[in-house]
PDB file of the backbone (N, CA, C, O) and the ligand in Angstrom, with CONECT records:
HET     ZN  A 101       1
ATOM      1  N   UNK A   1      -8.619 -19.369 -22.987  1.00  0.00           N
ATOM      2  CA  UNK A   1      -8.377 -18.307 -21.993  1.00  0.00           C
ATOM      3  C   UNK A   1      -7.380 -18.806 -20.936  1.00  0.00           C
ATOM      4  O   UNK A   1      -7.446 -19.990 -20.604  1.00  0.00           O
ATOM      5  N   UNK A   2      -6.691 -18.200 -20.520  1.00  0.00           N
ATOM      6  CA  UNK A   2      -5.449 -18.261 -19.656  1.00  0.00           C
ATOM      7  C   UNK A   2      -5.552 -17.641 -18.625  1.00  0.00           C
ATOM      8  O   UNK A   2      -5.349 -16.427 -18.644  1.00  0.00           O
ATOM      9  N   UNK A   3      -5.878 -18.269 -17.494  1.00  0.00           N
ATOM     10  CA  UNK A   3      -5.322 -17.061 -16.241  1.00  0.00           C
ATOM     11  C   UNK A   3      -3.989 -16.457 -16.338  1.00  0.00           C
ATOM     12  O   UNK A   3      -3.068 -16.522 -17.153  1.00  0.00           O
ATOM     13  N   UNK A   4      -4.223 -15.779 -15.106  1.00  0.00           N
ATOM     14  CA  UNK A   4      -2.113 -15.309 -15.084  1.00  0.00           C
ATOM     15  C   UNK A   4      -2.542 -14.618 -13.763  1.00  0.00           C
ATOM     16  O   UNK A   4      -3.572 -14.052 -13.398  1.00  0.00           O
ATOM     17  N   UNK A   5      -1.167 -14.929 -13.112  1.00  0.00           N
ATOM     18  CA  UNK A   5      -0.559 -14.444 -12.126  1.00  0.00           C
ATOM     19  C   UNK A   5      -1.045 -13.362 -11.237  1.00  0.00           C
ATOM     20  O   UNK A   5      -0.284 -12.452 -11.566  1.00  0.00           O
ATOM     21  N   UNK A   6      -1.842 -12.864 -10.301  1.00  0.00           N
ATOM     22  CA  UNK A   6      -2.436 -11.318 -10.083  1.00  0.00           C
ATOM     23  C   UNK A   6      -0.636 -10.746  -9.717  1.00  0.00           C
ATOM     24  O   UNK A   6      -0.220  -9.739 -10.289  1.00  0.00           O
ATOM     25  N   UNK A   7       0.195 -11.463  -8.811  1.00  0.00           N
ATOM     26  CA  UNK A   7       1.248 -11.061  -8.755  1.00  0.00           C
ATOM     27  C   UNK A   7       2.334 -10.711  -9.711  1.00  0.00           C
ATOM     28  O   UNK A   7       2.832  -9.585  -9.727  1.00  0.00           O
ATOM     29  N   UNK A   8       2.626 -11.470 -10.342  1.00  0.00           N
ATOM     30  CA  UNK A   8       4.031 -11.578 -11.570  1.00  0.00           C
ATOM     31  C   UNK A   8       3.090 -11.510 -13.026  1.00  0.00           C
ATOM     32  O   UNK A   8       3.564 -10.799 -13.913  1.00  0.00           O
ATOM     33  N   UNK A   9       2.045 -12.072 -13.256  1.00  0.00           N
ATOM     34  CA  UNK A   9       1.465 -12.191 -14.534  1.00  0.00           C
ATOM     35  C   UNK A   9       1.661 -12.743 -14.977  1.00  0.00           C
ATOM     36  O   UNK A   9       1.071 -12.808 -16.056  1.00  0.00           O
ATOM     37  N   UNK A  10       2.899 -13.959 -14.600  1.00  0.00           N
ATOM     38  CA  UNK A  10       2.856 -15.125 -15.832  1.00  0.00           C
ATOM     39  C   UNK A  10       1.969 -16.139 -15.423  1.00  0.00           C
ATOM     40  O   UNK A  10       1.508 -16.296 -14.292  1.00  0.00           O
ATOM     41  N   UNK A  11       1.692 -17.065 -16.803  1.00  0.00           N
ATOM     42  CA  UNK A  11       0.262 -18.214 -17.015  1.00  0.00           C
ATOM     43  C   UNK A  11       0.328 -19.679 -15.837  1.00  0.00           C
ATOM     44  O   UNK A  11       1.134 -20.610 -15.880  1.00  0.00           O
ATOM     45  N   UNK A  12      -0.528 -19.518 -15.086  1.00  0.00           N
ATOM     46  CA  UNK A  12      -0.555 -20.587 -14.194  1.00  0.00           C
ATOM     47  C   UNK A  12      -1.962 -21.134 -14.448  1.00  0.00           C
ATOM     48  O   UNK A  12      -2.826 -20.725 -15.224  1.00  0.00           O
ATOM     49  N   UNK A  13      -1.967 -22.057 -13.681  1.00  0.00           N
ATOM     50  CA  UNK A  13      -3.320 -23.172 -13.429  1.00  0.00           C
ATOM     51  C   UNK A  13      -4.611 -21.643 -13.263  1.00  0.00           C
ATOM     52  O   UNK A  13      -4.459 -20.481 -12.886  1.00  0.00           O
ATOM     53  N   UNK A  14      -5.750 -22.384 -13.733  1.00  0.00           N
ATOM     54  CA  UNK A  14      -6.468 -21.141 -13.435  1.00  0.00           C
ATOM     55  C   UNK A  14      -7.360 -21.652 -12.050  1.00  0.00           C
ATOM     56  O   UNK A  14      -8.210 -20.877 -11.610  1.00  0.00           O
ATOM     57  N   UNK A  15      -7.173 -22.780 -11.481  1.00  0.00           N
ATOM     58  CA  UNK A  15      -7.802 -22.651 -10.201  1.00  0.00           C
ATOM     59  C   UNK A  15      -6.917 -22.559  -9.083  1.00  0.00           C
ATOM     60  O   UNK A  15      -7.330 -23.075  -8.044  1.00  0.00           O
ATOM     61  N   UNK A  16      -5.520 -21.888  -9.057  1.00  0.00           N
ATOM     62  CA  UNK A  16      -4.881 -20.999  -8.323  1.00  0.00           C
ATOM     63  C   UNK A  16      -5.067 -19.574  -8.204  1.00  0.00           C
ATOM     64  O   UNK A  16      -5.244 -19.039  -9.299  1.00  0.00           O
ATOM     65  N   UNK A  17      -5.082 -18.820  -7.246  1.00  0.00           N
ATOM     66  CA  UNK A  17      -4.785 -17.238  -7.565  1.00  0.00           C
ATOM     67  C   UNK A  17      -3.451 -16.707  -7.473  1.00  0.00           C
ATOM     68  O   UNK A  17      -3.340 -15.547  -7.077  1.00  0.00           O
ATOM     69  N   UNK A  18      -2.371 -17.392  -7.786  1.00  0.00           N
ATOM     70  CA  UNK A  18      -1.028 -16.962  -7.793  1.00  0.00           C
ATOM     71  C   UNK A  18      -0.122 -18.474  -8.162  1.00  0.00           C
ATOM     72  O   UNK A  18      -0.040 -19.453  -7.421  1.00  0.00           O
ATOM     73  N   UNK A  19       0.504 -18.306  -9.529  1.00  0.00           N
ATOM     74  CA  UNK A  19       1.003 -18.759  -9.719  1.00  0.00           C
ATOM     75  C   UNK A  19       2.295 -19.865  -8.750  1.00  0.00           C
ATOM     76  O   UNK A  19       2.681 -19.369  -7.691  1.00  0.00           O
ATOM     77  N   UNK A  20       2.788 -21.029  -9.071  1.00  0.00           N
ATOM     78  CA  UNK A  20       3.843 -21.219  -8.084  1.00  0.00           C
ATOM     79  C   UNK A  20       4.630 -20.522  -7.570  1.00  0.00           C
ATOM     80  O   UNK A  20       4.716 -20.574  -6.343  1.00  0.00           O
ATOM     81  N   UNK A  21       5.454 -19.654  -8.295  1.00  0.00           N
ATOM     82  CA  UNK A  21       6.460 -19.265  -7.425  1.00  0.00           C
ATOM     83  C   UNK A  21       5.887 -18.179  -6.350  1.00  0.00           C
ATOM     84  O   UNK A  21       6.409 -18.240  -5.237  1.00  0.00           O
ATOM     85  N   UNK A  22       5.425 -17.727  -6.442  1.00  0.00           N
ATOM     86  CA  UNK A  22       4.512 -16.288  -5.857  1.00  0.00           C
ATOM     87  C   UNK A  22       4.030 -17.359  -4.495  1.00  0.00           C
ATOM     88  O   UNK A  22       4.246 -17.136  -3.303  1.00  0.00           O
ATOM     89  N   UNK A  23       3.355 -18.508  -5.064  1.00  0.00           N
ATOM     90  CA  UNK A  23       2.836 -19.156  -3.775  1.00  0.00           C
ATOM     91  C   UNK A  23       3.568 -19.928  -3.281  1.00  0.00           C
ATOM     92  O   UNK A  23       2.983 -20.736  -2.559  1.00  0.00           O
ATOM     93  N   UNK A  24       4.860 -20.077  -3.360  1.00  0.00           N
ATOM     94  CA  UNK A  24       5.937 -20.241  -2.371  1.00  0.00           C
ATOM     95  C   UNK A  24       6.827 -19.121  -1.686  1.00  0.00           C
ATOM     96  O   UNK A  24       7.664 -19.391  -0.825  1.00  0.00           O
ATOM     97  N   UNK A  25       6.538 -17.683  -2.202  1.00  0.00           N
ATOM     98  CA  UNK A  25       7.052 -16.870  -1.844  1.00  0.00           C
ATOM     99  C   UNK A  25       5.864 -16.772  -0.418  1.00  0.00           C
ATOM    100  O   UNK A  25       6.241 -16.644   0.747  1.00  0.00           O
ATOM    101  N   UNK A  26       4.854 -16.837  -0.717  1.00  0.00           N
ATOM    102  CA  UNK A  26       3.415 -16.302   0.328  1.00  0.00           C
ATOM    103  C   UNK A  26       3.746 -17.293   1.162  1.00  0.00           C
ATOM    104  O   UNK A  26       3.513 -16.845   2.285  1.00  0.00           O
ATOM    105  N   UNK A  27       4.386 -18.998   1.311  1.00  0.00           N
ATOM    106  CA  UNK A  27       4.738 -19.677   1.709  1.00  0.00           C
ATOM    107  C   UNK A  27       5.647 -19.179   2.998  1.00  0.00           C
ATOM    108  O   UNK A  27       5.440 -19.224   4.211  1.00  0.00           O
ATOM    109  N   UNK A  28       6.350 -18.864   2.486  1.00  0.00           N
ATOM    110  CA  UNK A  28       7.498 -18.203   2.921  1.00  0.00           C
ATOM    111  C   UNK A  28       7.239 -17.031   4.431  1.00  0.00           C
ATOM    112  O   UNK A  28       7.459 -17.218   5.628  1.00  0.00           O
ATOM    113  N   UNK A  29       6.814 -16.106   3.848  1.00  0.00           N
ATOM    114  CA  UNK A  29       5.954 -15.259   4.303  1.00  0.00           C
ATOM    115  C   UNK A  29       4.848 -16.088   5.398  1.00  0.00           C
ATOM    116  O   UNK A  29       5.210 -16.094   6.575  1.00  0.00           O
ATOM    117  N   UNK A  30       3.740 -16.672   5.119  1.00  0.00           N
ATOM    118  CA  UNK A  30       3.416 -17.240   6.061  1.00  0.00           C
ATOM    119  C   UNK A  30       3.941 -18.136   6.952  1.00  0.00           C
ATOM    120  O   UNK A  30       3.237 -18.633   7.831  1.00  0.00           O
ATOM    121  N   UNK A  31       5.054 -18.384   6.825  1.00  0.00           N
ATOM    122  CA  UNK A  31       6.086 -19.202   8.017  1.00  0.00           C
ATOM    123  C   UNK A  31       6.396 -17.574   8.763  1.00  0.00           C
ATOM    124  O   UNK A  31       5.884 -17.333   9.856  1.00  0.00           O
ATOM    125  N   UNK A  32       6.850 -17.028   8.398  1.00  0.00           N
ATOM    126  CA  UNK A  32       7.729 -16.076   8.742  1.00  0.00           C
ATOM    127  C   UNK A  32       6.636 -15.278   9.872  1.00  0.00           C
ATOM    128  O   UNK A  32       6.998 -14.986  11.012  1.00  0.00           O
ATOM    129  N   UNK A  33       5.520 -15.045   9.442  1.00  0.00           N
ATOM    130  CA  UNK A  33       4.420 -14.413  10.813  1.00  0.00           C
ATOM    131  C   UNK A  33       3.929 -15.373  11.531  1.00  0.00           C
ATOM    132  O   UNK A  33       3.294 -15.027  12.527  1.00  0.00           O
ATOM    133  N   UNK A  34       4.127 -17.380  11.137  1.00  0.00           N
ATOM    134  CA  UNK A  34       3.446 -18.281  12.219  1.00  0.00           C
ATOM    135  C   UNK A  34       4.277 -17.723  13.396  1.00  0.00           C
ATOM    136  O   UNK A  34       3.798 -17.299  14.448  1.00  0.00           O
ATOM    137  N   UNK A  35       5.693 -17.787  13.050  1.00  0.00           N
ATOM    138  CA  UNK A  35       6.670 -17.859  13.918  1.00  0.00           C
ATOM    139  C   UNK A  35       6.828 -16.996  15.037  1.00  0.00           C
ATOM    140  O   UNK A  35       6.966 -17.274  16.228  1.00  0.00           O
ATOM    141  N   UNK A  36       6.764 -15.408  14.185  1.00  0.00           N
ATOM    142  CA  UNK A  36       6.900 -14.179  14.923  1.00  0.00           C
ATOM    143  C   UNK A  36       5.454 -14.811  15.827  1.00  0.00           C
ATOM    144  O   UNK A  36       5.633 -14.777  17.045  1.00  0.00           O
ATOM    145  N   UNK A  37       4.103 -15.359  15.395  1.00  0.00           N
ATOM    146  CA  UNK A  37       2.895 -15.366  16.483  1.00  0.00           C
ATOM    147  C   UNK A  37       3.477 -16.510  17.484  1.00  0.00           C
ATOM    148  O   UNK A  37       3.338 -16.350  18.697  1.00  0.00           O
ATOM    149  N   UNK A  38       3.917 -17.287  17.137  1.00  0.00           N
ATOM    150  CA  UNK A  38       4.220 -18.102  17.795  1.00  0.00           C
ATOM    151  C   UNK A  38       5.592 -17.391  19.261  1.00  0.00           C
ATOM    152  O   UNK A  38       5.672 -18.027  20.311  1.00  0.00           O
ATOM    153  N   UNK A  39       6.002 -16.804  19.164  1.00  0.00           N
ATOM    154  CA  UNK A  39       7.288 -15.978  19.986  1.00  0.00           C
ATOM    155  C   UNK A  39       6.429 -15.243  20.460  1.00  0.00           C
ATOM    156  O   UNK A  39       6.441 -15.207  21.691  1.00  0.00           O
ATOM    157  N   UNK A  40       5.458 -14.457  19.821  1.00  0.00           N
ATOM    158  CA  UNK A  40       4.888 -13.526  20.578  1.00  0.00           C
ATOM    159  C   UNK A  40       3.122 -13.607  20.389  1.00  0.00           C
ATOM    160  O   UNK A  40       2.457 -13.014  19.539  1.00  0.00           O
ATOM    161  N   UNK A  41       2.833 -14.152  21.020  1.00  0.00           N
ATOM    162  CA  UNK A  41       1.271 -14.566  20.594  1.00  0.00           C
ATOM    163  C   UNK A  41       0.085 -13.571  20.807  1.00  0.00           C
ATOM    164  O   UNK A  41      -1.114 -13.824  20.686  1.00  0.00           O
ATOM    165  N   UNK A  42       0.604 -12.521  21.110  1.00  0.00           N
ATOM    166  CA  UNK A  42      -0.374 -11.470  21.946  1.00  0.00           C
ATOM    167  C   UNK A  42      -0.230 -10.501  20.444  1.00  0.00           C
ATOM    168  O   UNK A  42      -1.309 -10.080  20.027  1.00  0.00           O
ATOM    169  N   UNK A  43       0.570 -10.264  19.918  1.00  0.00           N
ATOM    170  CA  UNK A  43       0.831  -9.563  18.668  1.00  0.00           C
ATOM    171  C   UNK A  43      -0.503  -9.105  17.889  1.00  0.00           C
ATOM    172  O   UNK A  43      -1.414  -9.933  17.908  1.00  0.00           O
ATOM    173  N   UNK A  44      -0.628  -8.462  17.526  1.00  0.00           N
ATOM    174  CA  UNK A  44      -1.707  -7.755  16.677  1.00  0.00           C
ATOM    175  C   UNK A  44      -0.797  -7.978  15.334  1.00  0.00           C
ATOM    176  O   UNK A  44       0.373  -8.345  15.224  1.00  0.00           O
ATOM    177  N   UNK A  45      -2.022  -7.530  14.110  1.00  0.00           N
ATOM    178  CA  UNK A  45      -1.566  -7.559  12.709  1.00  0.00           C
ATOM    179  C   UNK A  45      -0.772  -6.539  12.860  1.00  0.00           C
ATOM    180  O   UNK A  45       0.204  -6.917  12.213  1.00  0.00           O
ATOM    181  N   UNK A  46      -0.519  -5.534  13.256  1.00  0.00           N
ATOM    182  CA  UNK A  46       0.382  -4.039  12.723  1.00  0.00           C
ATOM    183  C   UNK A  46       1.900  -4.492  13.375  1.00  0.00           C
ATOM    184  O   UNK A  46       2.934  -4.043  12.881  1.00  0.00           O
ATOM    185  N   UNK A  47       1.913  -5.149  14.189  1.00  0.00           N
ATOM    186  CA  UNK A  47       3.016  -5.315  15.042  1.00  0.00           C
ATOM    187  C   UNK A  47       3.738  -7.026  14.359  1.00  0.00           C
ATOM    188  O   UNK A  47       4.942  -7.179  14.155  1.00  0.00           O
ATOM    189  N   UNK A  48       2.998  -7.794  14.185  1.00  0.00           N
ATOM    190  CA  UNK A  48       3.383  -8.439  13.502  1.00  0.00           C
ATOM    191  C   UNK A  48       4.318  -7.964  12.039  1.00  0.00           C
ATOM    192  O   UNK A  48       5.487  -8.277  11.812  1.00  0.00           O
ATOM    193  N   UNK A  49       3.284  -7.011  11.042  1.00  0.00           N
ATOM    194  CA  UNK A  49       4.005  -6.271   9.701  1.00  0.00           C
ATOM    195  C   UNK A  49       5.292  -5.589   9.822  1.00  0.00           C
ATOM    196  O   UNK A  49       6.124  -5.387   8.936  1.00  0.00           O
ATOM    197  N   UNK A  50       5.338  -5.151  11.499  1.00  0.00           N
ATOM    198  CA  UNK A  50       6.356  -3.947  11.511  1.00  0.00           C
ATOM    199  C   UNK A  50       7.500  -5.454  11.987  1.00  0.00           C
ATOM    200  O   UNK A  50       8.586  -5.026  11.597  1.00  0.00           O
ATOM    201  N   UNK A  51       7.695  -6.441  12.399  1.00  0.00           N
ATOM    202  CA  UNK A  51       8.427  -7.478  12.909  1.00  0.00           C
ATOM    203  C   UNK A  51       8.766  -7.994  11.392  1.00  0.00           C
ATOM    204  O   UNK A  51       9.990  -7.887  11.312  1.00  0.00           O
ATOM    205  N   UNK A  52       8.273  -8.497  10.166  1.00  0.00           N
ATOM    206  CA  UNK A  52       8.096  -9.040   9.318  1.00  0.00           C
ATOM    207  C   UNK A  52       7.933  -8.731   7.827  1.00  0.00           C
ATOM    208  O   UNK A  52       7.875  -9.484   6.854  1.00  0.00           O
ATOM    209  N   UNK A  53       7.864  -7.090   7.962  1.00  0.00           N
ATOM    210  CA  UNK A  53       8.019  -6.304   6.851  1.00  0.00           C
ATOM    211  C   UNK A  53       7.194  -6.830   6.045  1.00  0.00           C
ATOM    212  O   UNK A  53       7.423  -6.322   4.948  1.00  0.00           O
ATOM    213  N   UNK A  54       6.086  -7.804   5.939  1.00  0.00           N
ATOM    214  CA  UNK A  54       5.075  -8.093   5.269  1.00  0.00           C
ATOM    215  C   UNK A  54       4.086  -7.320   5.938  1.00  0.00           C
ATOM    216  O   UNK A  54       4.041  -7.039   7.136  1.00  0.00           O
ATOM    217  N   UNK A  55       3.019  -6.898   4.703  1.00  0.00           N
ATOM    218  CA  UNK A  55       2.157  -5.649   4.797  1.00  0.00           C
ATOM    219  C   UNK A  55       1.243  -6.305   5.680  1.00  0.00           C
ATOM    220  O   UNK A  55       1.286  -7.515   5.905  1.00  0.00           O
ATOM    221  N   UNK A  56       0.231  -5.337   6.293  1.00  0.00           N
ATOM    222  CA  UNK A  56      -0.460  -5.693   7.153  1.00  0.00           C
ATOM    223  C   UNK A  56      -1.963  -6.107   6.227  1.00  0.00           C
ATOM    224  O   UNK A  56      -2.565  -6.998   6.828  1.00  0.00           O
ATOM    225  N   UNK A  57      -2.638  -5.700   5.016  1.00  0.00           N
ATOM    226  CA  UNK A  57      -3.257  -6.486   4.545  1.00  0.00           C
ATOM    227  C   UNK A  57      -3.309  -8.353   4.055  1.00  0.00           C
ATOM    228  O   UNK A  57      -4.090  -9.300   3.971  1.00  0.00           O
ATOM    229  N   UNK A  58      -1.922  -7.989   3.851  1.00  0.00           N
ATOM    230  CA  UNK A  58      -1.532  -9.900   3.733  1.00  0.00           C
ATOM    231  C   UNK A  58      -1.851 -10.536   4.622  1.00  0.00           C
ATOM    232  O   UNK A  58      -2.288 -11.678   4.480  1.00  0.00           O
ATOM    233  N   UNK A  59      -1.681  -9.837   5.984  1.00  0.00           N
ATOM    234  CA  UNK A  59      -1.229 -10.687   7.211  1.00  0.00           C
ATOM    235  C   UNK A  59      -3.160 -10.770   7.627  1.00  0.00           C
ATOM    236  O   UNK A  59      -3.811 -11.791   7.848  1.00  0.00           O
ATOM    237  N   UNK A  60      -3.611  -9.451   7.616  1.00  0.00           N
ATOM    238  CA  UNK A  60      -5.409  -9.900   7.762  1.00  0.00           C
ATOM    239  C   UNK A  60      -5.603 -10.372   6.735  1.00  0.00           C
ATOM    240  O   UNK A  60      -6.826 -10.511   6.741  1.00  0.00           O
ATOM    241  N   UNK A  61      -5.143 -10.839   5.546  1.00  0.00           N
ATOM    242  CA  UNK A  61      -5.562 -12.155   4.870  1.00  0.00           C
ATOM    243  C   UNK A  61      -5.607 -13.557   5.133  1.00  0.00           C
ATOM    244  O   UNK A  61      -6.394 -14.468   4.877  1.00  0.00           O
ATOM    245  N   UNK A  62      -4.184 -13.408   5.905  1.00  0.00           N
ATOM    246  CA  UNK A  62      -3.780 -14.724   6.347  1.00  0.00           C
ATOM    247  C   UNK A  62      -4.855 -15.451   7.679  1.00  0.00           C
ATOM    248  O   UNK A  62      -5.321 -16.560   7.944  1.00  0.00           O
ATOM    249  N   UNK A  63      -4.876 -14.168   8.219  1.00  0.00           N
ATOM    250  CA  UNK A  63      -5.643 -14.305   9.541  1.00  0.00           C
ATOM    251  C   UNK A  63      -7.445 -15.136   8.960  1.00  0.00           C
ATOM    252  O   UNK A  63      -7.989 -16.169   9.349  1.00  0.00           O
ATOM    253  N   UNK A  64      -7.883 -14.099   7.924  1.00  0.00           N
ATOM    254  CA  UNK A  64      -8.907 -14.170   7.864  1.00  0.00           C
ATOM    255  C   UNK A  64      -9.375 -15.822   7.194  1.00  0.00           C
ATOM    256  O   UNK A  64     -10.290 -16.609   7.437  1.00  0.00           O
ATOM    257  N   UNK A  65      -8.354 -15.810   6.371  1.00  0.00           N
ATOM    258  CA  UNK A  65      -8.361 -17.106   5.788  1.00  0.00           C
ATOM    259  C   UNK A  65      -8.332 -18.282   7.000  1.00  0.00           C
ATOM    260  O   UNK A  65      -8.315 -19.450   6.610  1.00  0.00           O
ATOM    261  N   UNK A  66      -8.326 -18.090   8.085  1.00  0.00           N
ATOM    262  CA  UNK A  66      -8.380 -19.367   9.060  1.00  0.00           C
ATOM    263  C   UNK A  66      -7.029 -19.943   9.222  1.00  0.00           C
ATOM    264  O   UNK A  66      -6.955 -20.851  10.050  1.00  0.00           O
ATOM    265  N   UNK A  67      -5.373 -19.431   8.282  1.00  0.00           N
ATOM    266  CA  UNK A  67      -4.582 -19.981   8.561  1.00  0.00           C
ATOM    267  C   UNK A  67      -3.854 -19.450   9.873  1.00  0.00           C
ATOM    268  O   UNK A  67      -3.205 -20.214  10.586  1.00  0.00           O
ATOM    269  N   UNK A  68      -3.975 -18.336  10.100  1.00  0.00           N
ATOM    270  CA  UNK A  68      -3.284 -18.041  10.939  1.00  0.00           C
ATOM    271  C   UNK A  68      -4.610 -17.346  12.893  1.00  0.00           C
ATOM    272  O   UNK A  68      -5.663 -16.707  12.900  1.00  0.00           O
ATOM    273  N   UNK A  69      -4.030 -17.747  13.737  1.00  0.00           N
ATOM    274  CA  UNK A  69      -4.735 -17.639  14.698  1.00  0.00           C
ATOM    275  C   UNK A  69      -3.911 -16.294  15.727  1.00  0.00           C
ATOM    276  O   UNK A  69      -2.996 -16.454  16.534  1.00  0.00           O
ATOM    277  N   UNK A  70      -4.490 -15.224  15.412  1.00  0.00           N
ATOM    278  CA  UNK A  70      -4.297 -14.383  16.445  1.00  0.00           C
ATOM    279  C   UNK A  70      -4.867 -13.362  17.413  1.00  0.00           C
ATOM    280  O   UNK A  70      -5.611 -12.591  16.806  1.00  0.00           O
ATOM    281  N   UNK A  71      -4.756 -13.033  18.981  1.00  0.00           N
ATOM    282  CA  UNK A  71      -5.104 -12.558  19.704  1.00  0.00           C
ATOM    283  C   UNK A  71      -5.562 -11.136  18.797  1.00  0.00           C
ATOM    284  O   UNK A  71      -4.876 -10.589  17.933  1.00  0.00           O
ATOM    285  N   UNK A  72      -6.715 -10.789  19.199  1.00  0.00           N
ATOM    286  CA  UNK A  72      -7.296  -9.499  19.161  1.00  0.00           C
ATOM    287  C   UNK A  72      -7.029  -8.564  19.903  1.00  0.00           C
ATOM    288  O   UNK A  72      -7.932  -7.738  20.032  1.00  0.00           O
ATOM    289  N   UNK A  73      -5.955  -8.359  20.532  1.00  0.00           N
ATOM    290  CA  UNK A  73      -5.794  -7.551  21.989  1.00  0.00           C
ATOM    291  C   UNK A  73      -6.655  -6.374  22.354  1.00  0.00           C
ATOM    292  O   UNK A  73      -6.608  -6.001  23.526  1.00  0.00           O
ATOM    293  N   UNK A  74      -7.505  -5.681  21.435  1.00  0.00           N
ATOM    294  CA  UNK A  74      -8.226  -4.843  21.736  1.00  0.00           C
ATOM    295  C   UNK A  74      -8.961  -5.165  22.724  1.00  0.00           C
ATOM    296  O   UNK A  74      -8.879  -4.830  23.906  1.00  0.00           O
ATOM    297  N   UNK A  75      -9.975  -6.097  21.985  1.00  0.00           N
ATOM    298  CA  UNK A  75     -11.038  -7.227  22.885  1.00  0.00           C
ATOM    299  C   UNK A  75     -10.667  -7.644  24.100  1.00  0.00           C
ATOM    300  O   UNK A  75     -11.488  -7.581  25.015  1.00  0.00           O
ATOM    301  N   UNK A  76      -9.439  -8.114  24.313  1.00  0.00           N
ATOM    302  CA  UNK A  76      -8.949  -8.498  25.349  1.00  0.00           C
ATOM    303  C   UNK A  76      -8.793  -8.001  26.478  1.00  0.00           C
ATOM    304  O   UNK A  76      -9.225  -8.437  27.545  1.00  0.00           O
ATOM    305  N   UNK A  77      -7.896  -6.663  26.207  1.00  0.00           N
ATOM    306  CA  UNK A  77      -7.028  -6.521  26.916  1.00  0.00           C
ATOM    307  C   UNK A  77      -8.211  -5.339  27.720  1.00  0.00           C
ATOM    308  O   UNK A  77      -8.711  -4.334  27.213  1.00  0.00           O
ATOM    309  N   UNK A  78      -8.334  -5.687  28.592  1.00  0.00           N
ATOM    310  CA  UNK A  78      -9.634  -4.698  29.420  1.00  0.00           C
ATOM    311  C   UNK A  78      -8.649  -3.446  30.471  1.00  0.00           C
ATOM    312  O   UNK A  78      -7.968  -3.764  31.446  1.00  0.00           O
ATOM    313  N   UNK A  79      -8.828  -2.036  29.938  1.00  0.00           N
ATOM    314  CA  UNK A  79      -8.297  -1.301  30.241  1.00  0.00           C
ATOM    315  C   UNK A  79      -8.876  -0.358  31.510  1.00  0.00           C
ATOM    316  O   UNK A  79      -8.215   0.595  31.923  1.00  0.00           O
TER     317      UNK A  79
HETATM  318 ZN    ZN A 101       3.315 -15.159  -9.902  1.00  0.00          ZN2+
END
């Protein structure tokens, strides 16, 4: 049995969920929203996606996964 790719579908390691190139593309991508958080740290996920054209489920992936650290501004921001 062969995994494959959820992205591209071709045969990778099966204790990856995305083959290499895909996970240098997500690579990629996760530089690309440290940065935007990093410039703007108050950023929410939607505002981040609309800066970064990466979808806003990726980005609450990223978040959720512990790699990425960002303000909740809802919580915060006391109106
Ligand atoms: Zn792939």
């Amino acid at each position: 049995m062969t995994d494959r790719c959820l992205k591209c579908g071709s045969e990778m390691s099966p204790y990856d969920y995305t083959c290499k190139v895909c996970g240098e593309n997500d690579r990629d991508e996760y530089r690309m929203i440290r940065n935007y958080v990093r410039s703007f740290p108050n950023s929410n996920a939607m505002q981040i996606a609309n800066a970064t054209g990466i979808s806003v489920s990726k980005i609450l992936r990223y978040i959720k996964n512990g790699s990425l650290t960002v303000v909740d501004n809802q919580s915060r921001r006391g109106r």
